[in-house]
N, C-alpha and C positions, 0 to 999 in steps of 0.2 A: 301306410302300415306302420308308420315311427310309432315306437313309444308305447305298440300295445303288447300284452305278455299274451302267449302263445301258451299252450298245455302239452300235454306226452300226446294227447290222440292229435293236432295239430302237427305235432315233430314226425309222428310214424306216418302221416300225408306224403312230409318230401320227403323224409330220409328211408332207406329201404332198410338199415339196419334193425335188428331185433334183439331181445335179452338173448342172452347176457351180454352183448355186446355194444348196447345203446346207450351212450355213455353224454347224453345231455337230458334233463328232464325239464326244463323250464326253459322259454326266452321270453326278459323281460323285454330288449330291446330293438329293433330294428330297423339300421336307414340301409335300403336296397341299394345293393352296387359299393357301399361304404363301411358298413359297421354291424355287428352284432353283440349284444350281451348277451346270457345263458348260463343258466346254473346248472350243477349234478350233484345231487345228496348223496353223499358217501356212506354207503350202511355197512353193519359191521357184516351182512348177512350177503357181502360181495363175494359171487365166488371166488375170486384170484386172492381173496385173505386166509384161504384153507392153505395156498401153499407159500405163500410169498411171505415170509416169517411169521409164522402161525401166533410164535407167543408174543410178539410184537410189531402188530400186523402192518404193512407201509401200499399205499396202493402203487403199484409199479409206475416207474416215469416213461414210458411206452403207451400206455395207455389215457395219463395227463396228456400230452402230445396226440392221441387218436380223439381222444375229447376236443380239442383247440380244432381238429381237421374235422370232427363231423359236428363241430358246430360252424366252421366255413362253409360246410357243404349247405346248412341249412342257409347262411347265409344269400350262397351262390344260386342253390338250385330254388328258391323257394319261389323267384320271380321267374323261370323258366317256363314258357310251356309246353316244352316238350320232354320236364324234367323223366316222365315216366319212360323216356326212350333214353335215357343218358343214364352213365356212371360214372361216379365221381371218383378219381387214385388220385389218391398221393403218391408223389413222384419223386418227395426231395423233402430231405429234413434241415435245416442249417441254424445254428447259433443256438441249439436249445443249451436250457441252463436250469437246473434247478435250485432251488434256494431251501425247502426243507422239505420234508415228509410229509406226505397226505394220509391222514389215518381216520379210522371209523369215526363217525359223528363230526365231521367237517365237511362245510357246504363249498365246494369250488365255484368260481366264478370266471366262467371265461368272458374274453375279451377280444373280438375277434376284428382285425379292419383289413379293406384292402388294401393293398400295396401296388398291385398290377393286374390287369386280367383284359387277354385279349379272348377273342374267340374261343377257345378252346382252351388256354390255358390261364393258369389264377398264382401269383403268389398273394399269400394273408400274411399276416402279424398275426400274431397270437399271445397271450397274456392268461395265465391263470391265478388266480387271489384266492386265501379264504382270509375272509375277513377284508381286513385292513392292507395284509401283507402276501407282497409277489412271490407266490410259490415254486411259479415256473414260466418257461417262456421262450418261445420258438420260431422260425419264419417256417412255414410251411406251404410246398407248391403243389398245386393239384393238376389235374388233366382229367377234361369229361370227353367219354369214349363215346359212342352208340352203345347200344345193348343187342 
């Protein structure tokens, strides 16, 4: 599965999230167990830019951060199969950092690799770009439950 891009109906397969909440719309990349890339077109027509400085809209760094973790979850859960019985939490945020604002008309690029993952539980790296330049950037650790 390395190396091929994946679409939104592919991503709503493994990921159970839904708008407005679904905050990966592309993967171009994928080594199972290792790595992911993954884009999100940042529209200006997101809801959370009605309130998060209207007249200078910034997409929130909560949500940079829930992008890096449900693009691990695609990551993780995409070679499961029993992914439809499991759910994916995050559990633990550490080292995040941002570097500047994400606003309308910028494409994020996450960058997602493992770091650890036993049974049950996963820390990733995470990395988010537009462009050229690291916008932001996090360790984040999950835990899949049953359902």
């Amino acid at each position: 599965m390395s190396d091929q891009v994946k679409d939104i109906q592919w991503i709503r397969e493994v990921l159970p999230h839904r708008y407005p909440f679904l905050l990966v719309d592309r993967v171009l990349e994928i080594i199972p167990g290792e790595r992911l890339v993954a884009l999100k077109n940042v529209s200006a027509n997101e809801d959370f830019f009605n309130g998060h400085f209207p007249d200078s809209p910034v997409m929130p760094g909560v949500l940079i951060i829930e992008g890096m973790a449900q693009a691990g979850g695609i990551l993780l859960l995409q070679s499961l199969d029993n992914r439809d019985n499991v759910w994916m939490y995050m559990m633990s945020i550490a080292k995040a950092r941002f570097r500047r604002p994400v606003v309308p008309g910028d494409q994020l690029r996450y960058e997602i690799e493992v770091l650890r993952y036993r049974k049950a539980h996963a820390k990733l790296g995470g990395k988010a770009y537009v462009g050229d330049d690291l916008v932001a950037e996090a360790i984040v650790s999950s835990a899949l439950v049953e359902r």
